[in-house]
N, C-alpha and C positions, 0 to 999 in steps of 0.2 A: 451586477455589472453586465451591458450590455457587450461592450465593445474593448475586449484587448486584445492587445496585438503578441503573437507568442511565435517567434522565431521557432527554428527546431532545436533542440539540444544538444549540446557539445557532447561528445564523450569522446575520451584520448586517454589509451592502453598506455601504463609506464611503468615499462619493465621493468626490473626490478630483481637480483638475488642475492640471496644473504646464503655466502656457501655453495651449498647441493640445495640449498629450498627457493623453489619460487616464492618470492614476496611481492610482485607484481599487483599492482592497484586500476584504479582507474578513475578520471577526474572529470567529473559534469561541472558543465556551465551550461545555466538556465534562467534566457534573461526574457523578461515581457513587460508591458505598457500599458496603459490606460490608450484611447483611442483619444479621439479629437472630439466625440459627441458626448463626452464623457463630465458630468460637473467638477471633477479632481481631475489632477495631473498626475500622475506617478508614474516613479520607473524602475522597476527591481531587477535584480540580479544572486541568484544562490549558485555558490562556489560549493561543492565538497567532492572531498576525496574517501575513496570508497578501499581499503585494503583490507580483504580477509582473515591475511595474518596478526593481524593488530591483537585479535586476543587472547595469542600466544606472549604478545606485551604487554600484556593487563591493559591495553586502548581501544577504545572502542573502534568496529571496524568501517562503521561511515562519520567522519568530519568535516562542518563547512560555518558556512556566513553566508549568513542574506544582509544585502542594502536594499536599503529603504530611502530612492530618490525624489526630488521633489520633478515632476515631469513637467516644469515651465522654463526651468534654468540649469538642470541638471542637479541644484545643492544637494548633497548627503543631510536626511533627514535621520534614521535612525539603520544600526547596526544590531540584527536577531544573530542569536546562536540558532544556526539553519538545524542545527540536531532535533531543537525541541522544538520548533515551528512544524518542519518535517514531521513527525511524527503523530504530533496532531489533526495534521491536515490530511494524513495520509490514512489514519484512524477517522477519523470524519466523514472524508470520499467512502470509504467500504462501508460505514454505518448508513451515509445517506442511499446507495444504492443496495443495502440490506432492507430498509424500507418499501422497495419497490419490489426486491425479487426472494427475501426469505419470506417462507413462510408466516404468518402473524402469529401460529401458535408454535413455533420454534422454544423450545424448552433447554436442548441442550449442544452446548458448543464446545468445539474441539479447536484448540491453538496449536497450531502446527510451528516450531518455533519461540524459543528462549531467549529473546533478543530484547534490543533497545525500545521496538516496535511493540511487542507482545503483550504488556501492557496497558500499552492505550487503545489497542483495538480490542481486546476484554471487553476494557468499560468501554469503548463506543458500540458492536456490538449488544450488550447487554443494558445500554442505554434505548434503543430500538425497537428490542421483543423482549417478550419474556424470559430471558435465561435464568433455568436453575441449578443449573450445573456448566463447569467450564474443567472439560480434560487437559493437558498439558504437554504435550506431546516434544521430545527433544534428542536431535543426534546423539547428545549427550546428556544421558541421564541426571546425570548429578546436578546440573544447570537448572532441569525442567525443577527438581527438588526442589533448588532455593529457591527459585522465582514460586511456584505454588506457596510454597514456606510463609514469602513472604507478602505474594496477594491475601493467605489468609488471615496473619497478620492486621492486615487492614479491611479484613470481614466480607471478602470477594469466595464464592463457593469454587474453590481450585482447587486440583486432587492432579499429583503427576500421574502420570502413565506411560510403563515402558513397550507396550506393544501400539505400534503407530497404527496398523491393520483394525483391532479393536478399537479403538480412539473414535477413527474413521468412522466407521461402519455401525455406530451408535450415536452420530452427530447430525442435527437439524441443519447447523451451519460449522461449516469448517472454515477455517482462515488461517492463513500459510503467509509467513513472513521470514522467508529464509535466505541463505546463498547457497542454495545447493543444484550442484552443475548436471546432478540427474532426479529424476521425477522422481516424487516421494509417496505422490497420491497416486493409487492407480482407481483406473473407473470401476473395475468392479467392485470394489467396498464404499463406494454410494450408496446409500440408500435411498428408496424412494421420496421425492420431495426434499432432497438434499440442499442446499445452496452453498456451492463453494467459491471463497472471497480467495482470490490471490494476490500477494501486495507484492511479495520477492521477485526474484529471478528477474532482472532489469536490463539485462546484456543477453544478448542471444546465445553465450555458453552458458546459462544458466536454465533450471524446468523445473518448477515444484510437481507439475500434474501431466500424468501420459495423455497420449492422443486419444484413449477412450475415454477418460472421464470428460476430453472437451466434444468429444463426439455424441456424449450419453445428456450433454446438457443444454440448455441455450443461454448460448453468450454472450453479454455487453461487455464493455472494455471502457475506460474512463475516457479515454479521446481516441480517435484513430491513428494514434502515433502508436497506441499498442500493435496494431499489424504489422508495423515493420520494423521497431522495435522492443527490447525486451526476448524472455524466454517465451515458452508456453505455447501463446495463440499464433506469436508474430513465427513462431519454428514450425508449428503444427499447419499452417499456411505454408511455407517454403517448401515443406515435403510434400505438400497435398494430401496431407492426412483430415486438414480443413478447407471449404472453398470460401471465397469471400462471402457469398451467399449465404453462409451459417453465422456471421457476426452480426446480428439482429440490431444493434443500436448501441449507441453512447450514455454515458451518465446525462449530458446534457438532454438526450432524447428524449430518455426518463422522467427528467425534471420538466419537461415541455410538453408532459404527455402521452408519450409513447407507452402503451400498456407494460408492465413484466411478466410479475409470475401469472400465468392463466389459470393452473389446479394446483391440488394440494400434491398430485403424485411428480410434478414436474420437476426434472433436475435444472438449477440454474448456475452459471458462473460468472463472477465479474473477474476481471484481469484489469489490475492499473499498473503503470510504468511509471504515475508521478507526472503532474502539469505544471507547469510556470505557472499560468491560470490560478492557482491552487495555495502556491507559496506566495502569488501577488494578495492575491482577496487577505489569505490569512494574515500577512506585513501590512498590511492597512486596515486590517482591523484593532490587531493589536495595537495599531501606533496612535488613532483614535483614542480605543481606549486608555493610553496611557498618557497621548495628551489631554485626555480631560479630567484625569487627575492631576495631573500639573496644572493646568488650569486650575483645580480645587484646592491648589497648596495653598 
């Protein structure tokens, strides 16, 4: 798709306490369109709300919906569960821009995070390169457990790991998918030829990676909404710990051309915050596909 039109994204703090505990959330709204040059119409829109607390109530801590509109008349064509759309598309963008900036002979990966996420960026990573090994890295250990438990389960090479420093520092590619409101990666346990994939930290009180691992590497970002939003690059800019002049290019750059990794010793990072762009393609792809099974009933 050549041409959509992608508003900026809502996000609206709603406080929130239960007692002495912050249970405070927060709610995106993320709507975009097909353009006018475009052979379809469409018009989507993903609702979720984001509470961290949720998994002290056995709920998961991002919930929403995607509409799937028809962009000639407005009709509602179909309704996604935006968890699992999200998840994929969000596993997808890190794989596609894995292409461009991990290394080709990357053998072992490190998941930074036990989450809803962790999962599908596994297998989109290792969909990629060659991974022979995937560490598992988790606040809480017992999490990283199951989750390995149960990738192995289904014949994925996972092994937890309770020292996140070791994890790190014997990974070709790392990928961090977390809520955690201080940096988890520091640069100095990169390794040479590293490529670290960030997908968390989406609000600027959040930071999986200090200002030296984005210092020590070169960074693309999924759209330039990551510099002024999100943790990480868009914070590391604020303080002048980055100048813009170190944000090298976009996934789109990538995909149009623009070189990535240049050697095998080079550190690279992607940072995404998540595009409309992203949850549109994937809601009309799906709904394609599913109308032409319908059509085949």
């Amino acid at each position: 798709m050549g041409s959509i039109v992608t508003p900026l994204r809502h996000h609206h703090h709603i406080e929130r306490r239960d007692g002495e505990a912050d249970t405070s959330g927060t709610l995106l709204l993320m709507p975009a369109w097909t353009g006018p040059g475009e052979a379809e119409s469409f018009i989507g829109v993903k609702v979720a709300s984001v509470f961290p607390g949720n998994t002290a109530r056995q709920l998961p801590s991002v919930i929403g919906s995607y509409m799937l509109m028809d962009g000639t008349n407005g009709k509602p064509l179909a309704l996604f569960d935006a968890n699992r759309l999200t998840v994929w598309r969000a596993a997808a963008a890190s794989a596609l821009a894995a292409r461009f900036l991990a290394s080709p002979r990357s053998r072992r990966l490190t998941m930074i995070g036990a989450g809803a996420l962790a999962p599908f960026l596994i297998r989109a990573h290792m969909s990629v390169r060659p991974i022979e090994h995937v560490t598992l890295w988790n606040h809480r250990p017992d999490k990283a457990l199951e989750l390995a438990g149960i990738l192995q389960q289904q014949g994925l090479p996972v092994t937890a790991e309770g020292d996140c420093e070791r994890a790190v520092a014997e990974a070709d590619i790392v990928s961090c998918a977390t809520l955690s409101h201080q940096s988890i990666i520091k640069g100095a346990w990169l390794k040479s030829g590293a490529h670290l994939d960030l997908v968390g930290a989406f609000t600027r009180q959040m930071r999986e990676a200090d200002d030296e691992a984005l210092q020590r590497g070169s960074i693309f970002v999924d759209t330039e909404a990551a510099l002024t939003e999100g943790g990480d690059v868009a914070l590391a800019l604020m303080s002048g710990a980055l100048e813009r002049a170190d944000i090298i290019g976009t996934l789109a750059d990538l995909c149009h051309g623009m070189p990535g990794r240049r050697d095998d010793n080079e550190i690279t990072v992607f940072k995404s915050v998540g595009t409309a762009i992203e949850d549109l393609a994937a809601a009309i792809a799906v709904f394609h596909k599913l109308k032409g099974s319908w059509n085949h009933a």
